[in-house]
Backbone as CSV, one residue per row, in Angstrom:
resi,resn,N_x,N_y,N_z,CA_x,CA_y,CA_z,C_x,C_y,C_z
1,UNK,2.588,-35.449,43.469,2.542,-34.123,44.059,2.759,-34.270,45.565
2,UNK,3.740,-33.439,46.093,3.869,-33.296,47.805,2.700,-32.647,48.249
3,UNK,2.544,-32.914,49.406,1.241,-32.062,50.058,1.978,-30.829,50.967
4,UNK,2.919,-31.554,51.268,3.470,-29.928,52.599,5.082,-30.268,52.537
5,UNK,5.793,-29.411,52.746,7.281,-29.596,52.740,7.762,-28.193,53.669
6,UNK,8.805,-28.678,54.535,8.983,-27.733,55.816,10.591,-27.852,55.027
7,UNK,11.256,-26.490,55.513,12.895,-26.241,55.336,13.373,-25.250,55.947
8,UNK,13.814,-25.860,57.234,14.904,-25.213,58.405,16.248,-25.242,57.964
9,UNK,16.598,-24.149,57.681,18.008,-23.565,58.048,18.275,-23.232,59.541
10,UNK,19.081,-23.611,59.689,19.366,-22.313,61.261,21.096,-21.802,61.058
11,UNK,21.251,-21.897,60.611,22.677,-21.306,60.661,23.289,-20.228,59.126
12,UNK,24.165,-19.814,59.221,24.041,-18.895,57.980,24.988,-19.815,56.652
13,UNK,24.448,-20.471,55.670,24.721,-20.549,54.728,25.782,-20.000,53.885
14,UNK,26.479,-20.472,53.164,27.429,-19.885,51.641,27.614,-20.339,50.957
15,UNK,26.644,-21.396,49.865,26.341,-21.861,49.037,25.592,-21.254,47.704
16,UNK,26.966,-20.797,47.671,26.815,-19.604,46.463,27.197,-20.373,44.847
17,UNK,26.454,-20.573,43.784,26.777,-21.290,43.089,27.009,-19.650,41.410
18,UNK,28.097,-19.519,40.743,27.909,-18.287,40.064,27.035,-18.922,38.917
19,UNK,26.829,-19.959,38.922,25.892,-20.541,37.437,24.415,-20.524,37.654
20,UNK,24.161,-20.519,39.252,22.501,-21.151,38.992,22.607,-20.861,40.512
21,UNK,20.605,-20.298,41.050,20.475,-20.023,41.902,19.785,-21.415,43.048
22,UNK,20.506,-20.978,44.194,20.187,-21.803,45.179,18.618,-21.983,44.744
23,UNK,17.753,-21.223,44.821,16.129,-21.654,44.617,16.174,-22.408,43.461
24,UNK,16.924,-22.072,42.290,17.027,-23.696,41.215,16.930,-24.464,41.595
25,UNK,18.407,-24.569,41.867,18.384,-25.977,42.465,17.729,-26.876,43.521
26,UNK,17.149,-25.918,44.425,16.299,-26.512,45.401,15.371,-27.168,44.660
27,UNK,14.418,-26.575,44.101,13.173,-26.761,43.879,13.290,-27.810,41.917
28,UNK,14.564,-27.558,41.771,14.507,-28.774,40.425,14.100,-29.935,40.364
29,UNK,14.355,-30.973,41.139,14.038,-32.112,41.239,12.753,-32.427,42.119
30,UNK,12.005,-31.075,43.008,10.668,-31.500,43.283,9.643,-31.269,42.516
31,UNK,8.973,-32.239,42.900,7.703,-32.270,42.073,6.869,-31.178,42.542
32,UNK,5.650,-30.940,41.967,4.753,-30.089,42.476,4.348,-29.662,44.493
33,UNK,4.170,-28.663,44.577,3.847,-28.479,45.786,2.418,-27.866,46.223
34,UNK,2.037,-28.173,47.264,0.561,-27.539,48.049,1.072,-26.557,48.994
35,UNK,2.089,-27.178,49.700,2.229,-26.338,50.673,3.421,-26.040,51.137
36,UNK,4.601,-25.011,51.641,5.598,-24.738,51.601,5.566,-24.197,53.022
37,UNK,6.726,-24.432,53.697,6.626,-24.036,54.943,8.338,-23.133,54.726
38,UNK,8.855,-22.176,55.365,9.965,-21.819,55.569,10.343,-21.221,56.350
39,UNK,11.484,-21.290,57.517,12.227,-20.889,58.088,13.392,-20.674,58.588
40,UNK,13.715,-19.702,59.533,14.955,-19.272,59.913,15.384,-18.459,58.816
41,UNK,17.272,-19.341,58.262,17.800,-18.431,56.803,17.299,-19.336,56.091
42,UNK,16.499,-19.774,55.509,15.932,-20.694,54.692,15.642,-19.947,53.190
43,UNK,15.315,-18.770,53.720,14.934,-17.872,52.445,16.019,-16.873,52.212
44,UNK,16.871,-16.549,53.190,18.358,-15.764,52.680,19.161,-17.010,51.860
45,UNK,19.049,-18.235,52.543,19.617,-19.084,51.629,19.030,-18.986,50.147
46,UNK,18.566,-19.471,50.476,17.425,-19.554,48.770,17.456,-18.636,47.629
47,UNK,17.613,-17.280,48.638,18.070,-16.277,47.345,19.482,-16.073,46.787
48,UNK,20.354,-16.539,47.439,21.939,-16.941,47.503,21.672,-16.965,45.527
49,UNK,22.270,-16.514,45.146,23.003,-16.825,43.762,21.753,-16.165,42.374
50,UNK,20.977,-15.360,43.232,19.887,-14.729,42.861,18.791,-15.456,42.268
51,UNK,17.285,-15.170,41.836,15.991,-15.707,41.369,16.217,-15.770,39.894
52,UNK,15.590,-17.173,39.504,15.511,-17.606,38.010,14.273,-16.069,37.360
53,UNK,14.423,-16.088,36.085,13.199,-15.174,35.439,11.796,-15.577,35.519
54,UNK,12.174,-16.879,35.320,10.908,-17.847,35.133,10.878,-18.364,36.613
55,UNK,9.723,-18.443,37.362,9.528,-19.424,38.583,9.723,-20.890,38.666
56,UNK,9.834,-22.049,39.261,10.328,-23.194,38.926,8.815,-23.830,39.045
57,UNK,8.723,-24.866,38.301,7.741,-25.198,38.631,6.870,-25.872,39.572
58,UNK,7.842,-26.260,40.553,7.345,-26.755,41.849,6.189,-26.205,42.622
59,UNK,6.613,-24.500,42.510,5.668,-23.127,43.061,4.131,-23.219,42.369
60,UNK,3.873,-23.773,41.227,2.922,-23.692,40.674,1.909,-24.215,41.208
61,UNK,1.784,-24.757,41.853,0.764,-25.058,42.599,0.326,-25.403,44.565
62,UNK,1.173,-24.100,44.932,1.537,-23.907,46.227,0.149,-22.999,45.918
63,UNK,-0.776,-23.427,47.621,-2.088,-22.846,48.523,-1.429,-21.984,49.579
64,UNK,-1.354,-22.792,50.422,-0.465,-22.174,51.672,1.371,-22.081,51.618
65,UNK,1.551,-20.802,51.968,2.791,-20.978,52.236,3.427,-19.572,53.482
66,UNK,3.820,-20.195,54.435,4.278,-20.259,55.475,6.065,-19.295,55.603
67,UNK,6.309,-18.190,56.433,7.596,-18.082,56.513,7.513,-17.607,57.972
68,UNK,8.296,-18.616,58.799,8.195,-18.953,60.511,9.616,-18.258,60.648
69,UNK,9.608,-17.528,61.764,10.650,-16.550,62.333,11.546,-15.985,61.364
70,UNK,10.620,-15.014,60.163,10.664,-13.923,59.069,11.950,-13.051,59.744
71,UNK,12.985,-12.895,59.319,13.582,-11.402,59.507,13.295,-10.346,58.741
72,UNK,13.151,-9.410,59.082,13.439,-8.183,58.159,14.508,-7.424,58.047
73,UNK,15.673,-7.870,58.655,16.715,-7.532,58.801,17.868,-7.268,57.382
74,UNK,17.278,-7.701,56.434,18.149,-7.677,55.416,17.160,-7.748,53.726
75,UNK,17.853,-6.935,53.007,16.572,-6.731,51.766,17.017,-8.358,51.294
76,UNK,17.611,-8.968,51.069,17.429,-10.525,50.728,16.753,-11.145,51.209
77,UNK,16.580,-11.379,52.515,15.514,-12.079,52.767,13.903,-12.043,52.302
78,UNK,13.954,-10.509,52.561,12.602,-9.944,52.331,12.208,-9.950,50.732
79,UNK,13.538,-9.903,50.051,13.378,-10.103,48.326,13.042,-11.376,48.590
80,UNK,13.669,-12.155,48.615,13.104,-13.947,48.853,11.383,-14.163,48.973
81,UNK,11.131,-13.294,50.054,10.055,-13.586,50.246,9.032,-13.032,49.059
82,UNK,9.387,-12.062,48.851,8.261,-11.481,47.712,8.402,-11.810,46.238
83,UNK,9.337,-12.507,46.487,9.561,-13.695,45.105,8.881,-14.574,44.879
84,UNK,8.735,-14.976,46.223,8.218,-16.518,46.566,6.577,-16.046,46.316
85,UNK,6.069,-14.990,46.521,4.731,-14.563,47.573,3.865,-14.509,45.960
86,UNK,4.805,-13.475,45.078,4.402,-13.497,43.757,4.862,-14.760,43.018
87,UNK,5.299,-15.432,42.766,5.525,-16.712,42.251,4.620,-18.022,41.938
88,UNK,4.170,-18.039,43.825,2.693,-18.935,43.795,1.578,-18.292,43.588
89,UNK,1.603,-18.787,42.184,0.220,-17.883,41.170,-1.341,-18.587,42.206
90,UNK,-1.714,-19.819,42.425,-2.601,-20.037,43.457,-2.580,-19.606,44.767
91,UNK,-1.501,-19.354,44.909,-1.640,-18.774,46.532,-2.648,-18.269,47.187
92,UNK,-3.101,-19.064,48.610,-4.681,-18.428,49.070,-4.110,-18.394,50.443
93,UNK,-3.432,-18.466,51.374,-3.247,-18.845,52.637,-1.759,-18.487,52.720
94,UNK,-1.286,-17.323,53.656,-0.300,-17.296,53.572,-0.197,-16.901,55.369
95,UNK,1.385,-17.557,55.848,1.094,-16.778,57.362,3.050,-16.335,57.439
96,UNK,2.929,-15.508,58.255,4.120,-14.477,58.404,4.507,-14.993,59.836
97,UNK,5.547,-15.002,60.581,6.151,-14.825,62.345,7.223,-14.131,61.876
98,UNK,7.023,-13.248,62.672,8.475,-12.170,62.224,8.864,-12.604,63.423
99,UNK,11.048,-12.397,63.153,11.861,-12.708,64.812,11.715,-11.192,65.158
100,UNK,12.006,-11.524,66.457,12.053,-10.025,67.151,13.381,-8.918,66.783
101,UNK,13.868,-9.454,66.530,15.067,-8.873,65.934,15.078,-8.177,64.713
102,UNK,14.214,-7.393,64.191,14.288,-6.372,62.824,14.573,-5.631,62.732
103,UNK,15.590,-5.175,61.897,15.952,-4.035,61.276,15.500,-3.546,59.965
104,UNK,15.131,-2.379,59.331,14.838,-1.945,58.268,14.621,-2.117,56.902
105,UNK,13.874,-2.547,56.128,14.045,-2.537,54.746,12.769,-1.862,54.349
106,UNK,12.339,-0.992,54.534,11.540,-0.130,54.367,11.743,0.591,53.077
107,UNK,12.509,1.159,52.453,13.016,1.556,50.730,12.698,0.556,50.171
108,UNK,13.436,-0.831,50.346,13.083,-1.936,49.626,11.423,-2.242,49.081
109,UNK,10.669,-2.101,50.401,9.274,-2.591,50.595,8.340,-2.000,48.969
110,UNK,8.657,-0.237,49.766,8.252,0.743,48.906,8.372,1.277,48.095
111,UNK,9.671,0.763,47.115,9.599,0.218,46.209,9.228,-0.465,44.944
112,UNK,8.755,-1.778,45.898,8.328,-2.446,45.077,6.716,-1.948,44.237
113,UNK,6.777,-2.521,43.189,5.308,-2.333,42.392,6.020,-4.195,41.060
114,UNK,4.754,-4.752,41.682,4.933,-6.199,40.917,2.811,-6.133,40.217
115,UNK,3.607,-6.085,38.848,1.845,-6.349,38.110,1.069,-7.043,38.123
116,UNK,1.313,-8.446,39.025,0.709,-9.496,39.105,1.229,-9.778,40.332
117,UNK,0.358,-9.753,41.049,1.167,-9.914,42.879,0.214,-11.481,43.442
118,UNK,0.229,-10.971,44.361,-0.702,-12.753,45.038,-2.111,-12.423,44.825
119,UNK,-2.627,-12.782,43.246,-3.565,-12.273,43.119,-4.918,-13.454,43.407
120,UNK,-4.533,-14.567,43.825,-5.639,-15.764,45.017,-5.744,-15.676,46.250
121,UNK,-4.650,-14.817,46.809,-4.388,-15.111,48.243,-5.765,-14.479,48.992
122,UNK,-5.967,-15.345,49.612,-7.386,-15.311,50.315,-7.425,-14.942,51.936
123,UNK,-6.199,-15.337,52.604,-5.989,-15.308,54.293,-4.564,-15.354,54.424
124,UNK,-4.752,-14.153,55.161,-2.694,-14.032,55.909,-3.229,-13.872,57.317
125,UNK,-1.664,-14.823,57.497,-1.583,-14.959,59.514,-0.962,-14.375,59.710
126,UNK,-0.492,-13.318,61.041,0.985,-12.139,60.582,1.279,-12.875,62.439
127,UNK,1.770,-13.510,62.984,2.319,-13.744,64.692,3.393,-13.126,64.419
128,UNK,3.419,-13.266,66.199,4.637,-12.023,66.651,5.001,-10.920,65.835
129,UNK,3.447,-10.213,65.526,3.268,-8.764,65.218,3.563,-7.786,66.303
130,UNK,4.648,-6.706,65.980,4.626,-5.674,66.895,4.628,-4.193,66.493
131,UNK,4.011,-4.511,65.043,3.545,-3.174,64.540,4.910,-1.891,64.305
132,UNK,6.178,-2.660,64.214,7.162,-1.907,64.131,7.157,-1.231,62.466
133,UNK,7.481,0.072,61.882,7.189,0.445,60.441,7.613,-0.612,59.501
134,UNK,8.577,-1.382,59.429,8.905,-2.260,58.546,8.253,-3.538,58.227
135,UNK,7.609,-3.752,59.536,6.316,-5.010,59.564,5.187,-4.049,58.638
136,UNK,5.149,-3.087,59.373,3.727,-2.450,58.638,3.979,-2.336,57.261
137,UNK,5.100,-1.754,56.676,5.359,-2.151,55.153,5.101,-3.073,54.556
138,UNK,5.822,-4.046,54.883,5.509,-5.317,54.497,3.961,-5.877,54.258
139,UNK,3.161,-5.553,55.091,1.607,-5.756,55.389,1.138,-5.057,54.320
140,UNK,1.110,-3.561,54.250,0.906,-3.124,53.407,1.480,-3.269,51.371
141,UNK,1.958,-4.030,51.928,2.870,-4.116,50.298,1.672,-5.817,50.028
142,UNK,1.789,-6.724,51.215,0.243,-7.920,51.127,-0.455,-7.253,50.522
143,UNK,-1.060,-5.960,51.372,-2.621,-5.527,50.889,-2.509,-4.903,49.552
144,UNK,-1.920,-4.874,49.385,-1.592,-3.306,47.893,-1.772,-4.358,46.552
145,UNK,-1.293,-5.899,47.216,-1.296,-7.255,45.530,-1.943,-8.293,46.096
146,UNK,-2.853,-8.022,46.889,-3.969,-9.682,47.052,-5.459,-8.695,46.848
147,UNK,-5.754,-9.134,45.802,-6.949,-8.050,45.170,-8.492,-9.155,45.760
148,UNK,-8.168,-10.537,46.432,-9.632,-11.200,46.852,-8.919,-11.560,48.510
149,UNK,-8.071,-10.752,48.889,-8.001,-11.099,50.848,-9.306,-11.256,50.942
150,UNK,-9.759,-11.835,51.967,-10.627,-12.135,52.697,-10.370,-11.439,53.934
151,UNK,-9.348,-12.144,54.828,-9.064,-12.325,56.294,-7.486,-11.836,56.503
152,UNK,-7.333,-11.160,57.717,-6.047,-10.715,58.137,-5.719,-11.355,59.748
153,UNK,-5.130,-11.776,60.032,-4.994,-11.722,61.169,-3.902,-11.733,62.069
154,UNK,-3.554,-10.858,62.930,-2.216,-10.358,63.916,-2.270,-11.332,65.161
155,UNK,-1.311,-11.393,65.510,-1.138,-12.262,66.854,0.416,-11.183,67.643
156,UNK,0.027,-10.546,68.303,0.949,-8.909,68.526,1.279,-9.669,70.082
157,UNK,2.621,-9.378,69.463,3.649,-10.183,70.171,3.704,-8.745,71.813
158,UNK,3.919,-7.668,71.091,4.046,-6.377,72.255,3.784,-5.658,72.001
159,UNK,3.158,-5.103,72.725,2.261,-3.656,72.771,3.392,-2.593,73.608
160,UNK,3.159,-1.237,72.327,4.030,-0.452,73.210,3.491,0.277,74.125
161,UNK,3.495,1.236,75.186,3.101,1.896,76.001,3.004,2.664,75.054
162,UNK,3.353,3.545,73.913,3.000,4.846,73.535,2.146,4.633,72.084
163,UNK,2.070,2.730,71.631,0.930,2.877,70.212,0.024,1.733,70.754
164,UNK,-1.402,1.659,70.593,-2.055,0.729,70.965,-2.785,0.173,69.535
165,UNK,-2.918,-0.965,70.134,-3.635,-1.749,68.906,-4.279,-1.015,67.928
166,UNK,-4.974,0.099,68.291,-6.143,0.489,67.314,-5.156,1.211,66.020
167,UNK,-4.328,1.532,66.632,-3.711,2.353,65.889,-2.730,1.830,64.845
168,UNK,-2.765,0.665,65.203,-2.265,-0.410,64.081,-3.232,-0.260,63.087
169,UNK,-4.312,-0.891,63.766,-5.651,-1.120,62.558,-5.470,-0.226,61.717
170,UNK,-6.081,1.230,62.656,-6.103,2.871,61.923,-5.131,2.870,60.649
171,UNK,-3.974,2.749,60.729,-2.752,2.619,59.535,-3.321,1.951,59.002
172,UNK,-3.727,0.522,58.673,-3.585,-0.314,57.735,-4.938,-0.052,56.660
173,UNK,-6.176,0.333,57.907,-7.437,0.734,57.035,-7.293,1.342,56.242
174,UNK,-6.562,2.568,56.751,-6.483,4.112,56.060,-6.122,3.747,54.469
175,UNK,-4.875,2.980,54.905,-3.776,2.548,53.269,-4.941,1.732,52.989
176,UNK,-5.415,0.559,53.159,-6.297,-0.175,52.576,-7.366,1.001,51.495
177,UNK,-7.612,1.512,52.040,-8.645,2.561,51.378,-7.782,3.518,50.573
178,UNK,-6.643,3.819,50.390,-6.235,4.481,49.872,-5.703,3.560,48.437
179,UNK,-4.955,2.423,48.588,-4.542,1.410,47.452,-5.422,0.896,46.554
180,UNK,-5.286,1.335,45.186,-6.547,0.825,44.191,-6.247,-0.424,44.177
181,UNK,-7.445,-1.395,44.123,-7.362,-2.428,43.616,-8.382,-2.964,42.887
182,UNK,-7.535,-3.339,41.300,-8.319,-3.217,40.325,-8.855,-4.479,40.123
């Protein structure tokens, strides 16, 4: 079993295979994982050639897992991620850095309804939070399928002159209290 495994992309990928998806093949020949780290296009890559039905089994035993300078710029990526997020059935530790650079997938977010979401995840890290609606989606789509969170925590990259922190919170409580969780 690996204990931690990091995978930088930085450049844009086209390793498009029409038989089998890039996340196949990635994750075929590893053995089990604890911990998954990902960034850049690491996860637009990954979804390249679309998600198996079945998860691979590498994911099966991922704790922490990590996606460092997150875009939201594109519903692939963000599908990637909530593939990945529901996938690791142990999942307890998860942390987010969004790039500053986001654009929209907000339909996508809200959307979604998955019956079995990150139902271990115990602690999310969210850095370079700036409380823009599509971050807050995203957050909220966390809170709506981790039914034992514990801990949240923001690291807010910029504060605007016209929303202040609280008013982050205010949103997220509100939905928190509003989302059953059974």
């Amino acid at each position: 079993m690996l204990e931690k495994v990091t995978v930088c992309f930085t450049g844009f990928l086209t390793d498009i295979s029409p038989f089998c998806s890039n996340l196949t093949k990635f994750f075929h020949c590893m053995p089990p994982l604890l911990e998954l780290h990902l960034c850049d296009s690491t996860l637009e890559y990954l979804i390249m050639g679309g998600v198996p039905e079945s998860p691979p089994t590498a994911l099966n035993n991922i704790k922490s897992l990590k996606f460092l300078r997150m875009s939201l710029r594109n519903v692939k990526e963000v599908s990637g991620a909530v593939y990945l997020m529901t996938s690791c059935l142990k999942l307890q530790h998860l942390t987010i850095e969004f790039r500053v650079n986001v654009e929209g997938v907000v339909e996508f977010l809200r959307a979604q309804s998955f019956l079995y979401g990150a139902v271990k995840l115990q602690r999310v890290q969210v850095n370079m939070f700036m409380g823009l609606e599509m971050e807050m989606e995203f957050i909220k789509y966390i809170l709506a399928y981790a039914p034992v969170l514990e801990e949240i925590f923001f690291g807010i990259l910029h504060i605007s002159v016209f929303v202040r922190p609280q008013n982050y919170m205010h949103d997220l409580i509100h939905h928190c209290r509003m989302t059953p969780l059974d």
